[in-house]
Every structure is written in structure tokens, then in C-alpha cells.
C-alpha positions, 0 to 999 in steps of 0.5 A, a space after each residue: 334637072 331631069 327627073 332622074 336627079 330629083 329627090 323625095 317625089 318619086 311616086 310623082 314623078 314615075 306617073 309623069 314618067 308614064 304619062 310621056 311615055 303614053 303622051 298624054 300628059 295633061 295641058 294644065 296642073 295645079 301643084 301643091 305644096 309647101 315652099 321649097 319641096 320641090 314643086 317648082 324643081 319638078 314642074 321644069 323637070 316636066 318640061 324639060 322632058 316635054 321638049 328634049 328631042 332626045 327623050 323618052 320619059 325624062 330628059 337628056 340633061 345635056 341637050 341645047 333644049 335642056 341646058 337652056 331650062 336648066 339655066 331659066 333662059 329657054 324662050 319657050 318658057 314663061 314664069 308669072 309672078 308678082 312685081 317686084 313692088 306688087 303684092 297679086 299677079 295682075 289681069 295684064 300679066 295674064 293677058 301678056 302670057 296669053 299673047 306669048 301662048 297664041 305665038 308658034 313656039 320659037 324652038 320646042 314643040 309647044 309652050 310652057 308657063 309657070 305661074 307662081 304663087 297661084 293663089 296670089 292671081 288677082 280676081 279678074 287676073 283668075 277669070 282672065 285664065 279660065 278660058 285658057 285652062 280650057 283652050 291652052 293654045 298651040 298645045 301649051 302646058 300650064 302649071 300653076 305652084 300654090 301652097 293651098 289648092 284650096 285658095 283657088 277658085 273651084 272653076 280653076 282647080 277643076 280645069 287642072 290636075 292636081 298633084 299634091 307634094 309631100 315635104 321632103 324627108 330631112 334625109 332627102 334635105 341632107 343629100 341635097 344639102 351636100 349635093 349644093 356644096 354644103 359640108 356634111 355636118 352642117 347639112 346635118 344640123 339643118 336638115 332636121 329644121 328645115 319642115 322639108 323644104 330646102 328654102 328653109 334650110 338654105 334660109 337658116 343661120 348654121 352658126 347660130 343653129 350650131 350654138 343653139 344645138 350645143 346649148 340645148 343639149 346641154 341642158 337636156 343632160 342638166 335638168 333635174 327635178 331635184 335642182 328646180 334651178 336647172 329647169 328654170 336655167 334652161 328656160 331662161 337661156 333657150 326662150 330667145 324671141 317667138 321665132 327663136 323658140 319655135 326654132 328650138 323647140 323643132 331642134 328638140 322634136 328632131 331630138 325627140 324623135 331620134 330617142 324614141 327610134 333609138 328607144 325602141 331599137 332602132 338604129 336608124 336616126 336624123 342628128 347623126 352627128 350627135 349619136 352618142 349624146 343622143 343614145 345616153 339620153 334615150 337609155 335614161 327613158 323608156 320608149 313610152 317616156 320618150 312618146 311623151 315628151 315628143 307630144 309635150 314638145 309638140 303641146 308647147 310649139 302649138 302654145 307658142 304659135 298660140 302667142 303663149 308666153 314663151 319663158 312659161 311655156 319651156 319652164 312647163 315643158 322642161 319641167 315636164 321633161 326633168 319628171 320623164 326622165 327621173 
């Protein structure tokens, strides 16, 4: 995928853009992110470029090079991860990958591997890298994925460049939703859930999520102080499992976040597949009620995370909600 297609990063990928230009992109990165923010996606669009022979700071796309990065098998490229029955990359694989480096490349003008996840280099496997990360032979490229940079050794990071990716912006997650194939409505369902990353979104039951969606707007229009029965209803119907809960309570935050836009005038939401819904429930509070009750929903998701008892902690916080909107 050329950096022209990748969405959500765009800071990022004009200073690679820049860098290739000039030639002088740096022989090792560390990327950091969370899951499926577009790490690994952009770290091949990176090579991609490096080894079009058609490039000037992106990729063709349509290249023999670039169809083969594109469909993971260019033989110049080389992903690290753990065994399918091991939990740590091992001191082997790193030193497998330090042969294939020492080889000329086989068509590109240089080498390239991922490794992923970083942080799960054994210690000795993390040493074995060291001298790598400060004499990459043949001009290869190293990029190494992790989650946290933290969590690798200081005398790797400060071999590396850094770069820090952002979750995806759930519109940027809707697009890429339909871009994949999926239907209009169900990319907008999802892409509120999905913490901005498109293995989440991908991961989550639509189904499910849809029913779920429906329940809990139900009961947001139902609850009333004045019937304590509505209140304890909606806890009852929507706690489900620990899981199940925090799902539910990132549905209601994306909701929450859409009242308090509309509440304030604005026009731009997320859930516009529940516009209507969502614009009787922002007329019934203030922008300052709907400020509240997007920091009571953020309390209670920390409280269950915090192994609170997850049918006291939404009968507390749709009590809380029912005296907002009153």
C-alpha cells in the first residue's frame, strides 16, 4: 500500500515522504503504537517506496517490486515473530535474520525486516541485536513494531528513531471499514468501538453489537428517577460479563461524545446512523450535563477495569444519568 492510501497518519508519512526525497531515511525505526493503528501498514508502505524504482517519495503500486510487498512475498523482506508455540522471538531468529542481511539483496537495492512485536525479544535475542542496529549490513532497513517503547532495552531505543503512532480517528476506522468491503451501517456501528484500531473493529461481533446498540438506546430514553425500576432494568439487561460491559460502556461514551457535540451546536457526530436518537436525547440536557455524564461513564469503565462489580457500577451510573437528564 503506497503512502498515498494510508489513512490517519499523515504528519508521519509526509516527514518519510521528505526523507526519501533527500535520502536520508534512517537505517532502523522503532514504531510505536497500539494494535492495528497502522504501524505495520506503514512500515511496508516505507519499504515499498525504498524499493519502487519508479519512486520519488512514494510508491508506484503497480511496480513488480511493489506488487510483491503488497502481497508479503518480496524476498528482500523479512518479518521476525514468535513461533507459533513460542511466547519470545528467540536468539536463533535473530541470528537467521543476521545471515539473510550479510546476503546481497536478491532484487531491491537493499534489505529490509520487521520485527514484531519488539518487546517480546528474548534477552539475549535483544543483545544479539545491538550490533546490528549499529552496523545494519548492506544498508538494510530495521523496523521494529511494539506497543510500548518503554519496554525495550534503552540501548535499543536509542539506536532507533522513534516514531509514535496515534489511534485512528473512528472516521478514519469508518472509511477503512468500507474500503475493506464492509456495508456503510455496520463500519458505522463499529467504528466508535473499535479504540482506533482496525484489528478491534475487524474482531468485534456486528450482530451483537447491533443488538446491544438498540438495547442500550432503549434504555437511555426509558430511565427515570421517578421509576427507580427503569434504572435497575438497564443495569440488569446491559452488565453481561466484565468484557461485555466495557464494550457497552465505549458504545455509551461514543454516544456521550455525540451529545455533548450536538449539545454544543455542532453538527459534526460519529453514530450517524442514530442521529435522530441521539439529537431528542442531547435536547433533554444541557452541554454541561452532557460533560457530566461522559466523565460518569469514563469513572464507571476505570471502576470495572478495577474489577468493580459490574451490575453495582451501571445501576450507580445510570442513576447518575437519570438525575442529568431530570
Amino acid at each position: 500500500m503506497p503512502f498515498a492510501d494510508i489513512l490517519g497518519h499523515e504528519r508521519i508519512i509526509e516527514v518519510f515522504r521528505r526523507s526519501i526525497r533527500c535520502g536520508k531515511t534512517s537505517h532502523s525505526y522503532v514504531f510505536e503504537g497500539s494494535v492495528g493503528c497502522g504501524r505495520r501498514t506503514t512500515a511496508l508502505a516505507l519499504i515499498q517506496a525504498l524499493f519502487c524504482p519508479n519512486a520519488d517519495n512514494d510508491a508506484c503500486g503497480v511496480c513488480p517490486s511493489c506488487r510483491k510487498v503488497a502481497g508479503n512475498n518480496h524476498a528482500d523482506i523479512h518479518l521476525i515473530e514468535p513461533l507459533p508455540d513460542k511466547r519470545d522471538i528467540s536468539i536463533e531468529q535473530l541470528r537467521e535474520m543476521q545471515r539473510e542481511l550479510a546476503l546481497r539483496p536478491y532484487e531491491a537495492p537493499r534489505k529490509a525486516c520487521i520485527i514484531e512485536p519488539a518487546e517480546r525479544m528474548s534477552v539475549n535475542a535483544a543483545n544479539s541485536l545491538l550490533k546490528t542496529l549499529e552496523e545494519p549490513p548492506g544498508n538494510a532497513i530495521i523496523i521494529l513494531l511494539t506497543e510500548n517503547a518503554d519496554m525495550l532495552l534503552p540501548t535499543i531505543r536509542s539506536r532507533c528513531q522513534l516514531v509514535r503512532f496515534s489511534p485512528l480517528p473512528p472516521e478514519h476506522v469508518r472509511l477503512l471499514l468500507e474500503r475493506n468491503g464492509m456495508e456503510s451501517a455496520a463500519a458505522a456501528l463499529l467504528a466508535p468501538m473499535a479504540e482506533g484500531s482496525m484489528q478491534r473493529a475487524q474482531e468485534l461481533d456486528n450482530e451483537e453489537l447491533a443488538t446491544r446498540r438498540e438495547t442500550l438506546l432503549k434504555h437511555l430514553s426509558a430511565i427515570n428517577l421517578g421509576r427507580i425500576v427503569t434504572v435497575f432494568d438497564a443495569a440488569e439487561e446491559l452488565a453481561g460479563n466484565r468484557e461485555e460491559a466495557l464494550e457497552t460502556l465505549d458504545m455509551l461514551l461514543s454516544f456521550c461524545r455525540d451529545m455533548i457535540h450536538l449539545a454544543a451546536g455542532c453538527r459534526e457526530i460519529i453514530n450517524t446512523a442514530i442521529r435522530p436518537t441521539l439529537e431528542s436525547l442531547a435536547a433533554g440536557v444541557s452541554l454541561d450535563r452532557a460533560l457530566r455524564m461522559a466523565s460518569d461513564v469514563m469513572d464507571t469503565r476505570r471502576a470495572v477495569q478495577r474489577n468493580a462489580n459490574v451490575k453495582l457500577a451501571l445501576d450507580l451510573l445510570f442513576m447518575k444519568m437519570a438525575a442529568s437528564a431530570t
